[in-house]
N, C-alpha and C positions, 0 to 999 in steps of 0.2 A: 261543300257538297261533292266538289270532283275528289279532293282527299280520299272522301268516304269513298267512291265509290272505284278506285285505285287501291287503297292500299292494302286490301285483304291477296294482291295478284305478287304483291312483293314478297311472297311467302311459299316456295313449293309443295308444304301441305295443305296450303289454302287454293292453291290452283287445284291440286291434285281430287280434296271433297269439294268443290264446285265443278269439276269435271262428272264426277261420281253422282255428284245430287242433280244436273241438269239431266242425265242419262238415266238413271231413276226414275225423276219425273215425267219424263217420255215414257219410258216405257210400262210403269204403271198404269197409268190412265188409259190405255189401249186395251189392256188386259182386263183390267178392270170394269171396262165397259161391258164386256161377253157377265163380269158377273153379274151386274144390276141387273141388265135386259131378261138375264133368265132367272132374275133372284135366290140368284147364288151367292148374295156379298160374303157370308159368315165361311164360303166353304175355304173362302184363302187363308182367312185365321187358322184353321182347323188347320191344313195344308202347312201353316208357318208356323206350329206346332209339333207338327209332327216327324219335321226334321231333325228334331234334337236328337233322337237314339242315332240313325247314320250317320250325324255331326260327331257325337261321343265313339261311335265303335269306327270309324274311320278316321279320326285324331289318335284313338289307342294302336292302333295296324300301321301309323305313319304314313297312308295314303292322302290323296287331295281330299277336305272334308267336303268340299265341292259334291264330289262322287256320290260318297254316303250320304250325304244331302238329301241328293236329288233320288237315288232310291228310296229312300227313308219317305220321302212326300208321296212319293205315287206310290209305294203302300197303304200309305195314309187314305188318297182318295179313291185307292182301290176295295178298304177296308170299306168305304163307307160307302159303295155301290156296289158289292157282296152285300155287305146287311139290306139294305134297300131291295134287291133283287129276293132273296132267301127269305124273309120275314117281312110281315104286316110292320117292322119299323116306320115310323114316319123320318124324314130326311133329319129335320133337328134333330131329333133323338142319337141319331146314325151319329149325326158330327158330334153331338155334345158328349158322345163316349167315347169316338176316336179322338177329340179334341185333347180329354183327360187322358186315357190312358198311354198316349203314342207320349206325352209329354212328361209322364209319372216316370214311362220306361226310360227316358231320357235320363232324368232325373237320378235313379237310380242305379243307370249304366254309368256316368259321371261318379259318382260316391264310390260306386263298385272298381272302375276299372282305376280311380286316380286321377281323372284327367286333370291337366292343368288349364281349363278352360276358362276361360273370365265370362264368367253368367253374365254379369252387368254387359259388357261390349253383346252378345248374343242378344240381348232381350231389349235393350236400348240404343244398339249402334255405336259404332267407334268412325265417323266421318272421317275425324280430322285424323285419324290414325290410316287414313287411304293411301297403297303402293300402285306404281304402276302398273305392277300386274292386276291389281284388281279393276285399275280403269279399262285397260283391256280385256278384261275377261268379261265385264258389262258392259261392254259397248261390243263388243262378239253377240250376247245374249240378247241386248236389242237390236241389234241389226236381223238376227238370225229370225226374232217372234216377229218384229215389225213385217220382214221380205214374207214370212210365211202367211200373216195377215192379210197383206196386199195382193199376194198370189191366189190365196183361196177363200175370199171373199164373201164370194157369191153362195158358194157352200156353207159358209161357217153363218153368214145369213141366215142362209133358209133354214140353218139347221137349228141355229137360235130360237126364231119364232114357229117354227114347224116340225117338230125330230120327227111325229108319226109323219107327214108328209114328206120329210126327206126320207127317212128309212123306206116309204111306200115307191120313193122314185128313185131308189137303188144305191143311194147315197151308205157309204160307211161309216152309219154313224159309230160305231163303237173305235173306230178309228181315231174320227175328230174327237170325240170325246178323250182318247187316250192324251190324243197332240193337245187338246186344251187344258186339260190336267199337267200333262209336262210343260204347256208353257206357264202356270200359273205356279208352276212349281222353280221354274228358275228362273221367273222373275222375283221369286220372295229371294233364290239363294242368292241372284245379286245385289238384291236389298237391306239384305241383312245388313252389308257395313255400315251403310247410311242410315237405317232408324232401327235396325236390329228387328225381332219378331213381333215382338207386343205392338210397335206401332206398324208395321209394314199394312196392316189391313187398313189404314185411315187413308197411309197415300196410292193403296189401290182401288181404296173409294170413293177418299173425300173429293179431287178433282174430278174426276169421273160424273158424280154424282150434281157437282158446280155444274159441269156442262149437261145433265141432262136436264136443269133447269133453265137454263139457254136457249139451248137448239132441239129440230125434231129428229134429224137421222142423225142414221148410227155412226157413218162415217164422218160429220160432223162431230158429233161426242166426243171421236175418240182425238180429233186433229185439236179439239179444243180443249179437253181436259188434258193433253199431253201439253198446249200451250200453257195450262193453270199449273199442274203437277210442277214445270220448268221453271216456272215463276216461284211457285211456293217451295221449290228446294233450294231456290237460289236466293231468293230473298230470306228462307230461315240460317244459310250459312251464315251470311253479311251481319242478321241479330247474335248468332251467336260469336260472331270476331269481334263486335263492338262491345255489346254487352257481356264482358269474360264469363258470369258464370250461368248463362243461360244455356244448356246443352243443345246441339243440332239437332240431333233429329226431332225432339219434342218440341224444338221450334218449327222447325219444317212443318211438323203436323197442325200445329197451333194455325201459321199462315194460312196453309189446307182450308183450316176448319173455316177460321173467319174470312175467308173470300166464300164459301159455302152460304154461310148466312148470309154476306151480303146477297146472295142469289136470292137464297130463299125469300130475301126480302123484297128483294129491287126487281128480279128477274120480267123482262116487258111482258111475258106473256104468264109467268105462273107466281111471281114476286107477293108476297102477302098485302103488302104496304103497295103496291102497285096495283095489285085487283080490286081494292079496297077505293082506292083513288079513282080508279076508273067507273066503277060501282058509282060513287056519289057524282061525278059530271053527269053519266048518262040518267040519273034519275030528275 
């Protein structure tokens, strides 16, 4: 058992994506939390879609794809609160068209300009392919969301469950709004290496969504799916070093999922198999 749980550190790139996947799982779950509360989970997919074109035209320019990225997304959630504002759109509709087309353009910028982009690592993650600079350039990006979380708290609260009532007490919402779009936006661009795009939206929700079945505040949720998120990227590394052909990140999200059910099953206060149980004592 100690073997096991030792020998994946005898390896600089297994330090390197379990540095990367505990940092990840922090700081997803935090983020994450703003989306459930205001059920916004679909908009981070959309969001981790829409990076492709800035990813492609900032690889062709030689610039950091970081850059383009992170433009590329907040066009993205900018597109979809334009439509929303300007026409009877309903919000799905809004995302399910920026969803496809911001990713079509991608798509096509790629074929168009050449790139030498590996689709697979973009869309599924490359962990174990983690440099130091990307450890630090995401643990930069959760330090920066987490300090800004804890600083503005109170605000991103009220403004959570209240926008007409913050906007009515002088609050910037289209401010916070901005800053919550960019943080949702570069926590998917430091997620990418660890489970790529397609899965990034599970470990911005699946933990998240573990602890809202737990706990009632928000500031609990977010301390406790950052505890799950940590666990399920650390324990999906461990199955992917042991078992060679199982990939991380798809592991990562698998753990995610099933600590999820076990909530949804067990959870003391909302667990299926637990309300059920309690159900037949009290009759």
């Amino acid at each position: 058992m100690l073997n096991f749980l030792i020998e994946p550190w005898q390896y600089e790139f297994m330090r390197n994506a379990i540095a990367i996947g505990v940092l990840v799982g922090i700081l997803c779950p935090v983020v994450g939390s703003y989306l459930i509360v205001q059920r916004m989970a679909l908009y981070g997919d959309v969001i981790a879609h829409a990076v492709l074109p800035g990813l492609s035209l900032s690889f062709f320019l030689g610039i950091d794809i970081a850059i383009g990225a992170f433009i590329s997304g907040i066009m993205g959630a900018g597109t979809i609160s334009w439509i929303r504002s300007q026409s009877r759109v309903k919000v799905d509709a809004a995302m399910a068209l920026t969803f496809s087309s911001f990713f079509s353009v991608g798509i096509i910028l790629i074929s168009v300009l050449r790139n030498n982009i590996d689709l697979d690592s973009f869309l599924f993650g490359d962990i174990l392919g983690t440099t130091t600079t990307d450890i630090y350039r995401t643990a930069s990006v959760t330090a920066l969301i987490i300090t800004a979380v804890w600083l503005s708290y109170k605000e991103l609260l009220f403004y959570t469950f209240d926008r007409t009532g913050a906007e009515a007490m002088g609050l910037p919402v289209n401010i916070i709004h901005l800053g919550f779009m960019s943080a949702i936006t570069l926590t998917i661009i430091a997620s990418m290496q660890a489970v790529g795009v397609i899965l990034v939206i599970s470990l911005l929700v699946g933990p998240a969504l573990t602890a809202y079945l737990l706990v009632k505040e928000l500031h609990q949720m977010m301390i406790v799916g950052a505890i799950i998120g940590a666990f399920a990227s650390l324990s999906g590394v461990y199955i992917s070093f042991h078992l060679k052909y199982v990939p991380s990140g798809p592991a990562i999200v698998i753990v995610s999922s099933f600590l999820f059910i076990l909530a949804l099953l067990f959870s003391p206060s909302q667990g299926i198999i637990t309300q059920r149980f309690q159900f037949h004592l009290n009759r």
